[in-house]
N, C-alpha and C positions, 0 to 999 in steps of 0.2 A: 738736551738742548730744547728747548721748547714749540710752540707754533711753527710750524714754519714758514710763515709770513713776520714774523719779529725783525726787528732790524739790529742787524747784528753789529754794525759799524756804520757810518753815518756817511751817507747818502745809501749802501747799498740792503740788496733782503735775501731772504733765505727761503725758498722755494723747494717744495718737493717735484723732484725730477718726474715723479707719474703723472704728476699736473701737467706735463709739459708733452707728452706722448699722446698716441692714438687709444683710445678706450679700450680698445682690444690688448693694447699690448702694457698696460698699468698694471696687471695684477703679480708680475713677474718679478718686477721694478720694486726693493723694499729700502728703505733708510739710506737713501738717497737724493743730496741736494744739492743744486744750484744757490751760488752766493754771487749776487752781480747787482748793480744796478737797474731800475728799472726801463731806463732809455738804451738800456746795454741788452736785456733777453732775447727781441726780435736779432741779433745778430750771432745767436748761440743755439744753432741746430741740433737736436738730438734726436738718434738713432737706435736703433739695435740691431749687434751684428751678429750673423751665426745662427744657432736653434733659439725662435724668441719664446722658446719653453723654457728655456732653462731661467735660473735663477738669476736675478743681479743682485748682489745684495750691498748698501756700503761706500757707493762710487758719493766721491766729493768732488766738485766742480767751485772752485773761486776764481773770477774774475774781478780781480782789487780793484781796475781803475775806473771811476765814473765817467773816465773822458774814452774811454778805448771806443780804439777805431777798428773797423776791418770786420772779419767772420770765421768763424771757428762751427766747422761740424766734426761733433763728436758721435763715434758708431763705440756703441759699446756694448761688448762681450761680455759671457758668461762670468761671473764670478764680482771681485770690485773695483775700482780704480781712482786714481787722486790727479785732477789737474788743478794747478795753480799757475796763473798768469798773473803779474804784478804791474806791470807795466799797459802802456794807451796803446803801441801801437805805433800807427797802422802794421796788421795782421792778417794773413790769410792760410788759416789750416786746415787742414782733413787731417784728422788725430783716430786711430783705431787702437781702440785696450781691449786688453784682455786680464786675465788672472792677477789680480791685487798690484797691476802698472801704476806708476808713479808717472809724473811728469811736472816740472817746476821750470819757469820761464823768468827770467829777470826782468827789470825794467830799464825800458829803453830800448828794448831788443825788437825788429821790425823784422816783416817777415814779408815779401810779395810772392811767396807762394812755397807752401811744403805740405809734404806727405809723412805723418810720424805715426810709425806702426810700433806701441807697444806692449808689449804680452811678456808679464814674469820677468820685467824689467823695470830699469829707474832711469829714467834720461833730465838730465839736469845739463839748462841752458841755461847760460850768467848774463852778466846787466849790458846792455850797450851792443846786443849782439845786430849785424845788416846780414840778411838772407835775404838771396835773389828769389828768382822761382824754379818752379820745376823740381826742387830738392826732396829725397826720401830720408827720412832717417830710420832704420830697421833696425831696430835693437835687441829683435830677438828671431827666430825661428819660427813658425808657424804650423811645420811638419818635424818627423823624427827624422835622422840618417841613423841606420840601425844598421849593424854589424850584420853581415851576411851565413856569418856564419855561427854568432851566440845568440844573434837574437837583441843584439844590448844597443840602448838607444847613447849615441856618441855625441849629442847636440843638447843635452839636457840643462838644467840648472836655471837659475838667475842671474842677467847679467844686467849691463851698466853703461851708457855714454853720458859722458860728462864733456861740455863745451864751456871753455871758461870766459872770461869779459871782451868785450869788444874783438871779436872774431866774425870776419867776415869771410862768408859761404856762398859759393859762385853759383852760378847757376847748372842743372842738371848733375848737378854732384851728388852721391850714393854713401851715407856714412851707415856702417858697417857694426855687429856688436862690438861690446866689451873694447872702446877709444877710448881717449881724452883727448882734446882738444887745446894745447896751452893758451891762455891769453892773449892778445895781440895779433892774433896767429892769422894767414888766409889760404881758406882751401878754393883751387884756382876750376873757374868752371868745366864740368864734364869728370871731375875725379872721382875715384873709386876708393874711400878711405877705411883701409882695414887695420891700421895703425895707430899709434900714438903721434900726437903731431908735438915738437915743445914749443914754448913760447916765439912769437914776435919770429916767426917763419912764414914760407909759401910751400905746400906740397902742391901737387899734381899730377896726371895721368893718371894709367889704369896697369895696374893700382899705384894710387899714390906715391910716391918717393920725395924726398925735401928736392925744394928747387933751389931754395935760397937761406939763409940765415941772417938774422938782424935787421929783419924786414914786418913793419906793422903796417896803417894803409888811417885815411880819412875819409868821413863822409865827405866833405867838397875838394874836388879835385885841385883845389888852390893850395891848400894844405892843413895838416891840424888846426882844429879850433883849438881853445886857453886848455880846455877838459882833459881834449886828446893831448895836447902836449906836456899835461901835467901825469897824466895818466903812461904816459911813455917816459916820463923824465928829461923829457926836458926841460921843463922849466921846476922852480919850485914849489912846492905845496904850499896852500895857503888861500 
């Protein structure tokens, strides 16, 4: 890829993330970059979590839209990691990676407040998502649970949450590795979701359980807009 002030897409640029750090802490930080707009960087915090001896090497940061709104601090751990955001917004995350984490955000997905811890995970958020605040999304383990008696770590691997379109996420809700979240879907504030949720449902409590079936939800409490109703079936496409 070239400079990394080149513009890669039109309004946005491509900055090396050690530009963006404290001088002490840039030598650690390699082949790593920021893609954002320039009126978009003051609202993209970066960190480093954990021993900032060790290496980053690799982490990609896009932020597609020139109009996003909101703040994103990213603390980032040893090894690489990929965030893409597609969408404006408004937005507000504390995002911690670790070991080559993925994380992919739709557009149109709004966020008033969450916590995404990923490490040796893929967490994939679809388009149109409404998140309250206070929400963690922990997609992976941080420590071992080791067998007491081999020795063998029982918590290991790569795992995965996937949340699919227009899913809305209550407040103080806890989602859990290795979900999915179907479409349409809402997880109801204060759950604890260690499950697969399907489509155009409500779970809730601790831990989560279906409350309801054949239930989706609108931004204005009046009722769907043309999008949502088309996007549910009710009406037809076109």
């Amino acid at each position: 890829m070239g400079d990394g002030g080149m513009q890669v897409r039109t309004g946005l640029e491509r900055i090396p993330v050690a530009d963006l750090l404290k001088a002490s802490r840039r030598e650690t930080v390699t082949n790593s970059w920021l893609t954002c707009a320039p009126s978009v960087r003051d609202r993209i915090r970066l960190s480093l979590l954990g021993n900032p001896d060790l290496p980053r090497d690799g982490y990609e940061i896009e932020i597609l839209s020139p109009g996003f709104a909101g703040e994103i601090w990213l603390q980032m751990g040893p090894g690489s990691g990929r965030l893409r955001v597609a969408g404006s917004g408004p937005m507000r995350l504390d995002i911690r990676m670790w070991r080559g984490a993925t994380i992919d955000i739709g557009v149109g997905t709004t966020v008033n407040g969450a916590r995404i811890v990923a490490d040796d995970a893929d967490v994939v958020v679809g388009a149109d998502n409404l998140w309250s605040d206070e929400i963690i999304v922990q997609s992976n383990d941080q420590h071992g649970i080791v067998d007491a008696t081999t020795g063998a770590v029982l918590n290991g691997g790569r795992r995965r949450i996937e949340i699919g379109d227009h899913v809305w996420i209550g407040r103080r809700t806890m989602i859990l590795p290795d979900v999915t979240i179907g479409s349409g879907s809402i997880l109801a504030g204060g759950a604890i979701l260690s499950r697969d949720m399907e489509p155009n449902c409500i779970y809730g409590g601790n831990p989560a359980r279906l409350i309801a079936e054949n239930r989706s939800w609108s931004r204005q409490p009046t009722g769907p807009s043309a999008a949502e109703a088309r996007f549910l079936g009710l009406t037809p496409e076109g």
